[in-house]
N, CA, C and O atoms as a GROMACS GRO file, in nm:
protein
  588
    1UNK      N    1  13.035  10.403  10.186
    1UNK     CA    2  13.079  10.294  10.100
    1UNK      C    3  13.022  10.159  10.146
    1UNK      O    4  12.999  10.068  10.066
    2UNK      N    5  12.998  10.150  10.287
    2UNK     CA    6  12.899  10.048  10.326
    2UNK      C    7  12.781  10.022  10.254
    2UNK      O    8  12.753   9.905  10.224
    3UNK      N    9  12.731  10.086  10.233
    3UNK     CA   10  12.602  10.067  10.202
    3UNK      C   11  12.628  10.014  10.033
    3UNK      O   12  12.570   9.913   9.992
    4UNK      N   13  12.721  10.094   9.945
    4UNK     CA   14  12.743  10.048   9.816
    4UNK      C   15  12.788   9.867   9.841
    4UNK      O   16  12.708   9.781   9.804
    5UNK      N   17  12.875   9.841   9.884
    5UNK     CA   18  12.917   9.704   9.920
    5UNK      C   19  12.745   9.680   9.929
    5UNK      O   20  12.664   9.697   9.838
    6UNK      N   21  12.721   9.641  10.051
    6UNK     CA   22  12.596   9.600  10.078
    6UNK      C   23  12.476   9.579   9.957
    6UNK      O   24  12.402   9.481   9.964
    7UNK      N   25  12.466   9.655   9.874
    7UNK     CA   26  12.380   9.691   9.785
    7UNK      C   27  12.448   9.552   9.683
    7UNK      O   28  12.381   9.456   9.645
    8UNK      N   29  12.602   9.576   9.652
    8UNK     CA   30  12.646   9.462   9.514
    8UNK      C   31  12.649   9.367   9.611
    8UNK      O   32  12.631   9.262   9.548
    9UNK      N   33  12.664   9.337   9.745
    9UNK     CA   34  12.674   9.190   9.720
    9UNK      C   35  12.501   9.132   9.732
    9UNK      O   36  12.478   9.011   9.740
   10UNK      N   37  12.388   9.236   9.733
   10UNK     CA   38  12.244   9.181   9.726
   10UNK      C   39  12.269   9.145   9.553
   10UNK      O   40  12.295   9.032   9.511
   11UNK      N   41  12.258   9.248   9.482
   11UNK     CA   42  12.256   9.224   9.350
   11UNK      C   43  12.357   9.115   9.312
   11UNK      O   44  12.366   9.082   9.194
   12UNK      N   45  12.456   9.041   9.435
   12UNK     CA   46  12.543   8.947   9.325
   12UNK      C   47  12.463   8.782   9.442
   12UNK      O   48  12.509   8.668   9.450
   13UNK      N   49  12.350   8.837   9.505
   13UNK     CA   50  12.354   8.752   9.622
   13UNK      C   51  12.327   8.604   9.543
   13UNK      O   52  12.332   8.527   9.639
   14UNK      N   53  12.305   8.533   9.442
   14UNK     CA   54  12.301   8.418   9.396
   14UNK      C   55  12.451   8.372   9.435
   14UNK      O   56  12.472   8.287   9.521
   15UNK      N   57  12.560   8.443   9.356
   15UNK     CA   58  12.626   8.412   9.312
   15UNK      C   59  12.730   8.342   9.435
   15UNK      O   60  12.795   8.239   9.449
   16UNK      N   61  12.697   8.474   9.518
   16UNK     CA   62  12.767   8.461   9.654
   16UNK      C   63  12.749   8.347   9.713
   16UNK      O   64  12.845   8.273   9.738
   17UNK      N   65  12.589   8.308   9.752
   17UNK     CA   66  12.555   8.182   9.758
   17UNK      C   67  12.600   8.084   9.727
   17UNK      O   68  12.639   8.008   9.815
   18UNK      N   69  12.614   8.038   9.552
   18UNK     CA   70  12.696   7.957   9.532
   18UNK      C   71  12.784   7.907   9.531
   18UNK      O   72  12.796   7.784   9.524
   19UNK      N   73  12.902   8.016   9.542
   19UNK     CA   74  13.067   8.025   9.580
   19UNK      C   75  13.034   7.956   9.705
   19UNK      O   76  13.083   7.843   9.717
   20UNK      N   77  12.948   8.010   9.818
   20UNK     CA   78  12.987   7.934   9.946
   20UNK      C   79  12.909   7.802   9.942
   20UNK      O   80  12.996   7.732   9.995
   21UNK      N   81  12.833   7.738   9.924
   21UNK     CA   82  12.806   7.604   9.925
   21UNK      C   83  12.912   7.548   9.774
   21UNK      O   84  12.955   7.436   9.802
   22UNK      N   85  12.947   7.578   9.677
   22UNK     CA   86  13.079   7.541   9.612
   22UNK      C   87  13.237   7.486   9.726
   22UNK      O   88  13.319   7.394   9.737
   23UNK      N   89  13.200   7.610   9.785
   23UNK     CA   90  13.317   7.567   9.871
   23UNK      C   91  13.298   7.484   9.995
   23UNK      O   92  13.386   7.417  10.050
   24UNK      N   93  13.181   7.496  10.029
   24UNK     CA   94  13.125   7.386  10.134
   24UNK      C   95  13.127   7.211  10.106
   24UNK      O   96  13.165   7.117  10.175
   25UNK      N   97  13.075   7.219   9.988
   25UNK     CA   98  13.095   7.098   9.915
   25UNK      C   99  12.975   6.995   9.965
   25UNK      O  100  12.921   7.002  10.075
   26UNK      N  101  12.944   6.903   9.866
   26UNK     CA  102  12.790   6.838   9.941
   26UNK      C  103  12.815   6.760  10.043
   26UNK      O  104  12.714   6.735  10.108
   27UNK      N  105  12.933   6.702  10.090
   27UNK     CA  106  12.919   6.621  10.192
   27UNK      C  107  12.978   6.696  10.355
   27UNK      O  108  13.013   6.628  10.451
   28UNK      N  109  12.977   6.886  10.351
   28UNK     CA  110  13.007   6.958  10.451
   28UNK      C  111  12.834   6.955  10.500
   28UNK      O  112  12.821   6.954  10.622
   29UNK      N  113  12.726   6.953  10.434
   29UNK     CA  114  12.593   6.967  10.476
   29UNK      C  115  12.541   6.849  10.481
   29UNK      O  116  12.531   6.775  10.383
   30UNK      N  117  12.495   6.816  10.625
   30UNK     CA  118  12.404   6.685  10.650
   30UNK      C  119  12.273   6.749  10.757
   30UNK      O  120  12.256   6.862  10.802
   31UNK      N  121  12.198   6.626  10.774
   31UNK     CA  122  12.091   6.631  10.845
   31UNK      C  123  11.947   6.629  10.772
   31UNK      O  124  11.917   6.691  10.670
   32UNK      N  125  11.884   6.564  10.830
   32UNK     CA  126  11.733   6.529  10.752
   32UNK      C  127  11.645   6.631  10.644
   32UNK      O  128  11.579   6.597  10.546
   33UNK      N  129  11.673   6.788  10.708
   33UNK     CA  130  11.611   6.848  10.579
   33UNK      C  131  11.734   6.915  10.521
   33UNK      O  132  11.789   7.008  10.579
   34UNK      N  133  11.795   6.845  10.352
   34UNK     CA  134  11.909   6.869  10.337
   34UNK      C  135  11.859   6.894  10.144
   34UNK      O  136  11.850   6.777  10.106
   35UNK      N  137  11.842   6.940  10.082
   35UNK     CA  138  11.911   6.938   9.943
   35UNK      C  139  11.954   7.077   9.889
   35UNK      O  140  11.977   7.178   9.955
   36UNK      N  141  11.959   7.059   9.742
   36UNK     CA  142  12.033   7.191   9.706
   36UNK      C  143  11.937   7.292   9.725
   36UNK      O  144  11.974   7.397   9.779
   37UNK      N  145  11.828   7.279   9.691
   37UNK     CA  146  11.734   7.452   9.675
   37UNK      C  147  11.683   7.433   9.837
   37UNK      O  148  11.644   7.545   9.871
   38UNK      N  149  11.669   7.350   9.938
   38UNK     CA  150  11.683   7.400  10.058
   38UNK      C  151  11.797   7.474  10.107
   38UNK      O  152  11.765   7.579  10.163
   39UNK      N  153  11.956   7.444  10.102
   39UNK     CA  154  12.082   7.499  10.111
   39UNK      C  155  12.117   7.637  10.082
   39UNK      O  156  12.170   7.718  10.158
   40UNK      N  157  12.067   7.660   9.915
   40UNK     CA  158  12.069   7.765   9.854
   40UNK      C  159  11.939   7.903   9.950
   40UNK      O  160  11.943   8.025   9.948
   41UNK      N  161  11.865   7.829  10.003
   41UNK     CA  162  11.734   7.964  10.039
   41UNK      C  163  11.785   7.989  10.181
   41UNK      O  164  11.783   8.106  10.221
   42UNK      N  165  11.835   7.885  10.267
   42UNK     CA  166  11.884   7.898  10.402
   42UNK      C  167  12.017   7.996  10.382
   42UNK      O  168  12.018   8.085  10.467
   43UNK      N  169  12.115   7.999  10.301
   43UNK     CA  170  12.213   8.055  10.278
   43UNK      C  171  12.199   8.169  10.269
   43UNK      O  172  12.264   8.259  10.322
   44UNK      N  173  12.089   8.175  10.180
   44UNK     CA  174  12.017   8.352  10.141
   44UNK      C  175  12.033   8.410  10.217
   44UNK      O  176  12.110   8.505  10.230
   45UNK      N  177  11.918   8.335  10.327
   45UNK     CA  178  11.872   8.408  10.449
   45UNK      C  179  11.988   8.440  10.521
   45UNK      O  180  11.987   8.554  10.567
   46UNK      N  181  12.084   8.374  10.544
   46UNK     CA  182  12.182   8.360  10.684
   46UNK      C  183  12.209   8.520  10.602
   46UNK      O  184  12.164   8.619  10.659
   47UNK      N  185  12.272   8.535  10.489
   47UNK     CA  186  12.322   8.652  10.387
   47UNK      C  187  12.312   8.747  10.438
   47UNK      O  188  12.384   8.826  10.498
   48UNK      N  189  12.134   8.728  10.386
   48UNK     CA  190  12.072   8.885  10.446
   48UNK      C  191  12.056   8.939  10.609
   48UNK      O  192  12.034   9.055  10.646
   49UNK      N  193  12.075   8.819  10.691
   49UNK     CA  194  12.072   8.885  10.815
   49UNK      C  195  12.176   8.900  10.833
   49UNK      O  196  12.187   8.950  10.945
   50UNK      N  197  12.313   8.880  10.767
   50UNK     CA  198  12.414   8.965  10.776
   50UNK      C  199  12.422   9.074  10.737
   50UNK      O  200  12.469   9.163  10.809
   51UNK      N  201  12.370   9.099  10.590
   51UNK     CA  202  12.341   9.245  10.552
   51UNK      C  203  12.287   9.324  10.612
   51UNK      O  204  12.321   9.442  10.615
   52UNK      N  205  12.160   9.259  10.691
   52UNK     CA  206  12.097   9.341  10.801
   52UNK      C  207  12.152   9.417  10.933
   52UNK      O  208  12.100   9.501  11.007
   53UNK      N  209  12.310   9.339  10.934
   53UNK     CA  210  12.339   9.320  11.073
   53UNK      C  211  12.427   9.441  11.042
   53UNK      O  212  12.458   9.526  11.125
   54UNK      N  213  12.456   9.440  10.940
   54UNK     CA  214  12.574   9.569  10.860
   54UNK      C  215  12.542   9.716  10.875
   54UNK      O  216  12.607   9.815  10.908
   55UNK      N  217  12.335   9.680  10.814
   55UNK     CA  218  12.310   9.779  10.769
   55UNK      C  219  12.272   9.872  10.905
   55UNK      O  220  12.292   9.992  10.923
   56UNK      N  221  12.220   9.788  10.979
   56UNK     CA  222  12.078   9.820  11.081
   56UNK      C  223  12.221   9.866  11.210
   56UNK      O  224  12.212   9.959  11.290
   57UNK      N  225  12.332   9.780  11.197
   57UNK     CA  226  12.418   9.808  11.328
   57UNK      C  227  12.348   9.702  11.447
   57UNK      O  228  12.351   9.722  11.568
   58UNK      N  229  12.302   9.618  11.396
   58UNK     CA  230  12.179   9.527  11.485
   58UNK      C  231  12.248   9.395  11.459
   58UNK      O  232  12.288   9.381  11.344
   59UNK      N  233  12.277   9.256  11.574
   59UNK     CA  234  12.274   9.147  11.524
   59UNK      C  235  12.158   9.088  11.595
   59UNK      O  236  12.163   8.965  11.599
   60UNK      N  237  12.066   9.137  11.646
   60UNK     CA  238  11.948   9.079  11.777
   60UNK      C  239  11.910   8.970  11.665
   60UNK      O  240  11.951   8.857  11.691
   61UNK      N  241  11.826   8.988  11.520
   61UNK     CA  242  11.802   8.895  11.413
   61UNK      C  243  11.879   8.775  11.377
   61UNK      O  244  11.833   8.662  11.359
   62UNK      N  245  11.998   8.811  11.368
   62UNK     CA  246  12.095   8.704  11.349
   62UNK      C  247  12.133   8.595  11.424
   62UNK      O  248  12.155   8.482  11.378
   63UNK      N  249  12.146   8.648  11.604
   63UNK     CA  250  12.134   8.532  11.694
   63UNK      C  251  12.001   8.472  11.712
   63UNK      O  252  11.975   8.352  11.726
   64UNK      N  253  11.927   8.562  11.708
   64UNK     CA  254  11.809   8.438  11.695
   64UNK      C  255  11.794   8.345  11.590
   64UNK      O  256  11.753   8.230  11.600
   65UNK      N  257  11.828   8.403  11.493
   65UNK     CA  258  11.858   8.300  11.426
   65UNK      C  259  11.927   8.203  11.432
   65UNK      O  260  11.890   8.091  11.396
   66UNK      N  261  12.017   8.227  11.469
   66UNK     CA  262  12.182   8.091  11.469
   66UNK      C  263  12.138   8.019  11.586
   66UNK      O  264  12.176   7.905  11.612
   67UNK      N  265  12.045   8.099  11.667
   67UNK     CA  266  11.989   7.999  11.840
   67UNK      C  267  11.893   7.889  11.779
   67UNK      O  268  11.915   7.775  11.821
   68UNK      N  269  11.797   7.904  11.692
   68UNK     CA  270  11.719   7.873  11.623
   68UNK      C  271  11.798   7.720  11.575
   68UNK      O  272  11.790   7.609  11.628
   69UNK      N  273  11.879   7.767  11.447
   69UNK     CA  274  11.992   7.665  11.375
   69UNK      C  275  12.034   7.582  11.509
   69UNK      O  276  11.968   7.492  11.559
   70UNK      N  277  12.155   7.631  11.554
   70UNK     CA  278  12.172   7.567  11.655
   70UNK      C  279  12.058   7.445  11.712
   70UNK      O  280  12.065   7.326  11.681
   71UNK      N  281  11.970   7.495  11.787
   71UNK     CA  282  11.887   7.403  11.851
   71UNK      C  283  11.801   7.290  11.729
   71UNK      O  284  11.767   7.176  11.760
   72UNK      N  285  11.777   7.356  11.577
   72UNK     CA  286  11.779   7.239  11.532
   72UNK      C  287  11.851   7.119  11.493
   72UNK      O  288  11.820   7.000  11.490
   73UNK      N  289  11.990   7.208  11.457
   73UNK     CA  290  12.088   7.102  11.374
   73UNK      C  291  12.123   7.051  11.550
   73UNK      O  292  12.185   6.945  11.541
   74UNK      N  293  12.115   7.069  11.622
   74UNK     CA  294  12.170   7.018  11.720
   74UNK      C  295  12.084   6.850  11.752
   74UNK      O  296  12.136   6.742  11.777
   75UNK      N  297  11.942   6.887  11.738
   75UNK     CA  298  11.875   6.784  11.747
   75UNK      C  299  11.877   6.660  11.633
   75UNK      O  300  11.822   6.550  11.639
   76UNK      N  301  11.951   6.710  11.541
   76UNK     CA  302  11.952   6.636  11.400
   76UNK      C  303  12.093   6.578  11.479
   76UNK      O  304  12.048   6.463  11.485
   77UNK      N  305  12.175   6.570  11.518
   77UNK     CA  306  12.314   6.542  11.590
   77UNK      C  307  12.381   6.551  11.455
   77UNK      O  308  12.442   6.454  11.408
   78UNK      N  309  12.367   6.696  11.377
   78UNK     CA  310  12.506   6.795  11.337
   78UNK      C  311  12.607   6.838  11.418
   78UNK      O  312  12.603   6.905  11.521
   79UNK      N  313  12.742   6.766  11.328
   79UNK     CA  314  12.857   6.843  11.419
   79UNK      C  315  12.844   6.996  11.441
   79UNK      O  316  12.774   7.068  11.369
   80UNK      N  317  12.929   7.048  11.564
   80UNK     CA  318  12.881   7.216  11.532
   80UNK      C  319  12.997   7.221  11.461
   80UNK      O  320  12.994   7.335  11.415
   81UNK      N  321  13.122   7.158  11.415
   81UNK     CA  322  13.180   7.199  11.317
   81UNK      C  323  13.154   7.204  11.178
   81UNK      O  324  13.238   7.250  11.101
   82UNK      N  325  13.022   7.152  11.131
   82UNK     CA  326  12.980   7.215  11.030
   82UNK      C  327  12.886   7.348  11.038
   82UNK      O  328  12.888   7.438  10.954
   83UNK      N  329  12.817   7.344  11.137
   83UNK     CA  330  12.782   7.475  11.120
   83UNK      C  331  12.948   7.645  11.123
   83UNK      O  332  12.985   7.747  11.064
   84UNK      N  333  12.982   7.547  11.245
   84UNK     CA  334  13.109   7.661  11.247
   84UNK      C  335  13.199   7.713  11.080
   84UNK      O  336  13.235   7.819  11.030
   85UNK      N  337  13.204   7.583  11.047
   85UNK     CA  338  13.299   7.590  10.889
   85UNK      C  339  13.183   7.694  10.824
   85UNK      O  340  13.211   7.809  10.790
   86UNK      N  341  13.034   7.629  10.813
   86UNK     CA  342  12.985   7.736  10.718
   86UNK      C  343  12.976   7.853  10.750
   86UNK      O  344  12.918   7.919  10.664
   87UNK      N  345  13.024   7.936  10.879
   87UNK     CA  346  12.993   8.045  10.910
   87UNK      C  347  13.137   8.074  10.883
   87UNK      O  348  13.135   8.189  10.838
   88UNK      N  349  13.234   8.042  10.886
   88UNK     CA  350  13.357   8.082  10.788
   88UNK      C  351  13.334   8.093  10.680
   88UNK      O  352  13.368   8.196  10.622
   89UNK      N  353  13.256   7.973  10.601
   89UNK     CA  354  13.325   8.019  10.461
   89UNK      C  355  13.201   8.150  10.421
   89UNK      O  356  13.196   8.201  10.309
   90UNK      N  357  13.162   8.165  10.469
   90UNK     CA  358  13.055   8.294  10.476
   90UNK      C  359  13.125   8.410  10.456
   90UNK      O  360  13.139   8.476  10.353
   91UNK      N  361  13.167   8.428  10.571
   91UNK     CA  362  13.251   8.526  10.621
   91UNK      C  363  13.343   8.544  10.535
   91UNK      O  364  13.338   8.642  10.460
   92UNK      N  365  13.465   8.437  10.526
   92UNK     CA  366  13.587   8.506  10.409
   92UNK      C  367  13.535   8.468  10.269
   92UNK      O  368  13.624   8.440  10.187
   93UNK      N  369  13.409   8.464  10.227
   93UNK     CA  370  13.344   8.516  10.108
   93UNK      C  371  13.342   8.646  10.056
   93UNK      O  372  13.395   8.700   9.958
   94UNK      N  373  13.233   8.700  10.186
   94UNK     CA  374  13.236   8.822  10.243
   94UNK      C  375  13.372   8.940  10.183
   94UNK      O  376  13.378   9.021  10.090
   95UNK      N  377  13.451   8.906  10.272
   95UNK     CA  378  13.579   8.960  10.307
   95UNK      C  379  13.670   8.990  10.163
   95UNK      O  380  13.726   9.098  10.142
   96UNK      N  381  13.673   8.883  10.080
   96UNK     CA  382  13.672   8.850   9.936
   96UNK      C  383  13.618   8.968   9.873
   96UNK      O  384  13.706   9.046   9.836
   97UNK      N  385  13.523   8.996   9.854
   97UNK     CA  386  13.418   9.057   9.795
   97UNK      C  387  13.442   9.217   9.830
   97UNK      O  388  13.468   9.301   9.744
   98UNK      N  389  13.428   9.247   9.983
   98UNK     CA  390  13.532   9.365  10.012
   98UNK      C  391  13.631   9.392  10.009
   98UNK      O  392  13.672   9.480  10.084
   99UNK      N  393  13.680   9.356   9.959
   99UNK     CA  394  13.850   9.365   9.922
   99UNK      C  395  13.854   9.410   9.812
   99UNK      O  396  13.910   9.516   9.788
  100UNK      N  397  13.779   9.320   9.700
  100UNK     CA  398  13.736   9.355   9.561
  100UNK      C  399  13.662   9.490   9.527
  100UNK      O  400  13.689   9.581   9.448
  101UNK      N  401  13.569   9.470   9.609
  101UNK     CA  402  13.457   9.564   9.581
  101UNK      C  403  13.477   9.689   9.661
  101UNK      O  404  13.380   9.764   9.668
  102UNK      N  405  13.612   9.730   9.734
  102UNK     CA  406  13.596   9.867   9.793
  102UNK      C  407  13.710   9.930   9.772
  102UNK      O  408  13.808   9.880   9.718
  103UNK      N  409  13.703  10.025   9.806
  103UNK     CA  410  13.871  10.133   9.787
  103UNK      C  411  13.945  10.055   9.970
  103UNK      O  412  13.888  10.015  10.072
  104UNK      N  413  14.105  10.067   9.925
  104UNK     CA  414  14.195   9.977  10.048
  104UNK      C  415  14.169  10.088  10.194
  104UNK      O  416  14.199  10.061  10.310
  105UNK      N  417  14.116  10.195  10.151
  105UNK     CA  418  14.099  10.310  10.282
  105UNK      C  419  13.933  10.270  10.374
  105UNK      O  420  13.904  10.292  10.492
  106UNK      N  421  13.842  10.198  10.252
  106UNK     CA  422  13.776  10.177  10.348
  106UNK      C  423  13.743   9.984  10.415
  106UNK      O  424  13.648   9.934  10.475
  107UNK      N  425  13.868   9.929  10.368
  107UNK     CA  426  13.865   9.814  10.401
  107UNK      C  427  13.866   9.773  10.593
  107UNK      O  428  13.813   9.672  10.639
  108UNK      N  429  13.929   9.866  10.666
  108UNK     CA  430  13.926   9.865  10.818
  108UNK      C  431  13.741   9.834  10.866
  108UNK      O  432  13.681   9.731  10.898
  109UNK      N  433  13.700   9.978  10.850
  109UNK     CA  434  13.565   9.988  10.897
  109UNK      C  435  13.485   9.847  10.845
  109UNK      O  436  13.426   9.758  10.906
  110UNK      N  437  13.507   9.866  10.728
  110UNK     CA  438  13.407   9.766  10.651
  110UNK      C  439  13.437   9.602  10.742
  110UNK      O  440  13.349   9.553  10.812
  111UNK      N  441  13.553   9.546  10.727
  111UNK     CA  442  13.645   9.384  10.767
  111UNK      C  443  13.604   9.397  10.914
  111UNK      O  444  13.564   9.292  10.966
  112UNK      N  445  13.607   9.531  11.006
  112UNK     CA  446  13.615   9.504  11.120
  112UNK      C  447  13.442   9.527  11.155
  112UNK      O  448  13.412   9.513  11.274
  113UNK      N  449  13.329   9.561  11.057
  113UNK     CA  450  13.200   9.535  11.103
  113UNK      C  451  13.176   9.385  11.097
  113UNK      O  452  13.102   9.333  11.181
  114UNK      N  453  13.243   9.300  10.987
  114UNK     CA  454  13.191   9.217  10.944
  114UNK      C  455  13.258   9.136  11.026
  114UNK      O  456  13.198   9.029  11.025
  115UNK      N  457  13.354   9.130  11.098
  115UNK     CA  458  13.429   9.042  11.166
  115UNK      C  459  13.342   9.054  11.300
  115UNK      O  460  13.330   8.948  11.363
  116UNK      N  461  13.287   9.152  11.344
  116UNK     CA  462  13.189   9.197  11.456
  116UNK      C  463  13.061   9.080  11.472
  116UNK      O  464  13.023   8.992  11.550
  117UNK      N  465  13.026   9.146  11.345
  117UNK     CA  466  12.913   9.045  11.324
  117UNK      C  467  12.924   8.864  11.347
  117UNK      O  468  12.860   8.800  11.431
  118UNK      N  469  13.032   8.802  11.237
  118UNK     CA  470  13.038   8.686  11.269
  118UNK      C  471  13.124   8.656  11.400
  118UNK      O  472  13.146   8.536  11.386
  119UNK      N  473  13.159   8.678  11.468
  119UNK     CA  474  13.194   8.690  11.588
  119UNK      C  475  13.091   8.654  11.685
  119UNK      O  476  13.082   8.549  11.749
  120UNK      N  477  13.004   8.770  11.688
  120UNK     CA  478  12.876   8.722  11.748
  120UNK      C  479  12.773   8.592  11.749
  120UNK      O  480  12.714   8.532  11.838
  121UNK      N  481  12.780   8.580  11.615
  121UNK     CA  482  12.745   8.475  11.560
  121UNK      C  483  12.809   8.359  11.602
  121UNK      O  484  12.725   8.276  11.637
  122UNK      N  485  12.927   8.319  11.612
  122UNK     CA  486  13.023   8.238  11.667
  122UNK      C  487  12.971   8.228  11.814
  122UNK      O  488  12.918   8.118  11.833
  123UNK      N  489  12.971   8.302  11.911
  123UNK     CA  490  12.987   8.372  11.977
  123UNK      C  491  12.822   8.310  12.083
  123UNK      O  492  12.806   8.286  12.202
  124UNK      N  493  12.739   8.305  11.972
  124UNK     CA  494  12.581   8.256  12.032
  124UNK      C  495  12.556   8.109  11.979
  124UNK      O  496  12.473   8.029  12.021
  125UNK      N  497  12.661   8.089  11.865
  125UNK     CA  498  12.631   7.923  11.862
  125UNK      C  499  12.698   7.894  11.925
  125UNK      O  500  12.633   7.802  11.975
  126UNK      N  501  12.850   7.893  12.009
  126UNK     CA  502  12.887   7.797  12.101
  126UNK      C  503  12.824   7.823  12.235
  126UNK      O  504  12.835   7.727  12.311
  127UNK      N  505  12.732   7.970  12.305
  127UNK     CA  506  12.669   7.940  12.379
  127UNK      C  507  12.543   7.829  12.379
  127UNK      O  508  12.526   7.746  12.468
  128UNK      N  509  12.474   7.842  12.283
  128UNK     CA  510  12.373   7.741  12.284
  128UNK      C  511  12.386   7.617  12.207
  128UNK      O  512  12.284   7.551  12.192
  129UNK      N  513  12.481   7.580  12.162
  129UNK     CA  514  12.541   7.454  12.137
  129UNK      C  515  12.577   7.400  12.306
  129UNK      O  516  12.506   7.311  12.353
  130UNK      N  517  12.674   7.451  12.378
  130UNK     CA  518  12.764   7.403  12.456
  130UNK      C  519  12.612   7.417  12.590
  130UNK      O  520  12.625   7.357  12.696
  131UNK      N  521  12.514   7.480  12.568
  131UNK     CA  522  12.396   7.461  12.723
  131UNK      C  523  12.329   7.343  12.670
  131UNK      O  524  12.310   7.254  12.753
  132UNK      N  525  12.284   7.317  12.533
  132UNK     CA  526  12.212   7.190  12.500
  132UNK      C  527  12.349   7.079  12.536
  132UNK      O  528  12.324   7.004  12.630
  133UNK      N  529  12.446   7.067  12.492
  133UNK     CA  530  12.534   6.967  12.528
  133UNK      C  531  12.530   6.930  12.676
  133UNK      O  532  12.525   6.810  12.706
  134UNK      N  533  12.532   7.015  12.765
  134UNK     CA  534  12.541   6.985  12.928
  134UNK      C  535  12.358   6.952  12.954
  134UNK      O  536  12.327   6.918  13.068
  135UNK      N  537  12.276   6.959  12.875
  135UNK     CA  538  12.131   6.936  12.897
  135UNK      C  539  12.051   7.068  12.970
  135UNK      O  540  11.955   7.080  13.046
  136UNK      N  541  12.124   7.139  12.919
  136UNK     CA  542  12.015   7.282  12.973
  136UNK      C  543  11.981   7.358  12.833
  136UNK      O  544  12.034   7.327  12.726
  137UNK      N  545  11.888   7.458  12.850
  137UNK     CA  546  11.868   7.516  12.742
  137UNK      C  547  11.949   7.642  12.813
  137UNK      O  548  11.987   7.677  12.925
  138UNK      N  549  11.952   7.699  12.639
  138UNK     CA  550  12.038   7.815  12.639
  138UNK      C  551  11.946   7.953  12.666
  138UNK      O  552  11.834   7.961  12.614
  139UNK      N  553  11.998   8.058  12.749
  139UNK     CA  554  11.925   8.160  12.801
  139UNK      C  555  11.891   8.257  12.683
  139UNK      O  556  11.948   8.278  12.576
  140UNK      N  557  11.805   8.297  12.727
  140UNK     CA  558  11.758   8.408  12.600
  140UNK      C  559  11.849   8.534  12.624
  140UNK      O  560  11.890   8.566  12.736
  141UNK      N  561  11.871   8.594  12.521
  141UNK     CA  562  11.944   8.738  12.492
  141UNK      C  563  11.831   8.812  12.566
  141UNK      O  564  11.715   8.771  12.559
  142UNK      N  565  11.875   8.948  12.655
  142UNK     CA  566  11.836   9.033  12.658
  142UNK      C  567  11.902   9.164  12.609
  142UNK      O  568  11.997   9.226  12.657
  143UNK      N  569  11.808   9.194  12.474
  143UNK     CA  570  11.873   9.267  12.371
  143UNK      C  571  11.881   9.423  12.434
  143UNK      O  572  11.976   9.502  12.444
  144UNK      N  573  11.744   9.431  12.471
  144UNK     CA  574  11.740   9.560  12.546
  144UNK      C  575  11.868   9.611  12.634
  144UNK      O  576  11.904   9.729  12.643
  145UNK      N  577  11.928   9.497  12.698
  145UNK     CA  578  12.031   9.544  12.793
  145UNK      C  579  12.123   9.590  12.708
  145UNK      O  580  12.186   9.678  12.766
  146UNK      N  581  12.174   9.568  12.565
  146UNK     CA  582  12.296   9.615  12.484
  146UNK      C  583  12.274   9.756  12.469
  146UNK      O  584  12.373   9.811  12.422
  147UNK      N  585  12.171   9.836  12.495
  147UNK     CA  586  12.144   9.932  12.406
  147UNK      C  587  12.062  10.092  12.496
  147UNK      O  588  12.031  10.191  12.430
   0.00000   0.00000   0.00000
């Protein structure tokens, strides 16, 4: 049933998108490269490397990514509470959507991958938020060791 989820929320992935910058609202997103069809393609992406992270059982993509975010919006001096909020309203988008979109027997597996995932995610932006704050850089993942 994973994979069905996974599959509608690609086919609804505009929509999804929009709901979460709807709920973000324009003045939750700042920093120098900022408008709507930049917002909307970054959102995509964050999406699909969640979908990825679902599909594959992998988040190695995703923190590099958010290390990535992080170290830019960090240099833009973005609060990390906007990045943090948008990785909520991500998430109980998400969660939304599985609730809707699955039978209540497979809501455990499904809530508790996805809670996995942004977790992690959480999880690698306050590491490399909080090493740039003290003036160090943040250490690289060694992915190999998870596995």
């Amino acid at each position: 049933m994973l994979d069905t989820v996974i599959d509608r929320v690609r086919q609804h992935r505009e929509e999804v998108v929009a709901t979460v910058l709807h709920r973000l609202g324009p003045t939750a997103r700042t920093g120098k490269d900022h408008s709507p069809e930049l917002d909307r393609a970054r959102f995509a992406a964050l999406l699909e490397l969640v979908l990825g992270c679902l599909e594959h059982r992998s988040a190695e993509d995703l923190e590099r990514h958010i290390a990535r975010v992080v170290r830019r919006r960090f240099g833009e001096r973005v609060a990390v509470v906007e990045l943090l909020t948008a990785l909520a309203v991500l998430e109980e988008s998400l969660w939304k959507l599985v609730i809707e979109w699955s039978e209540p027997r497979e809501h455990a597996e499904i809530l508790g991958l996805l809670s996995v995932v942004f977790g992690l995610a959480r999880n690698r932006l306050a590491e490399v938020w909080i090493a740039l704050a003290e003036g160090r850089e943040a250490p690289d993942r060694d992915f190999d060791a998870l596995y």
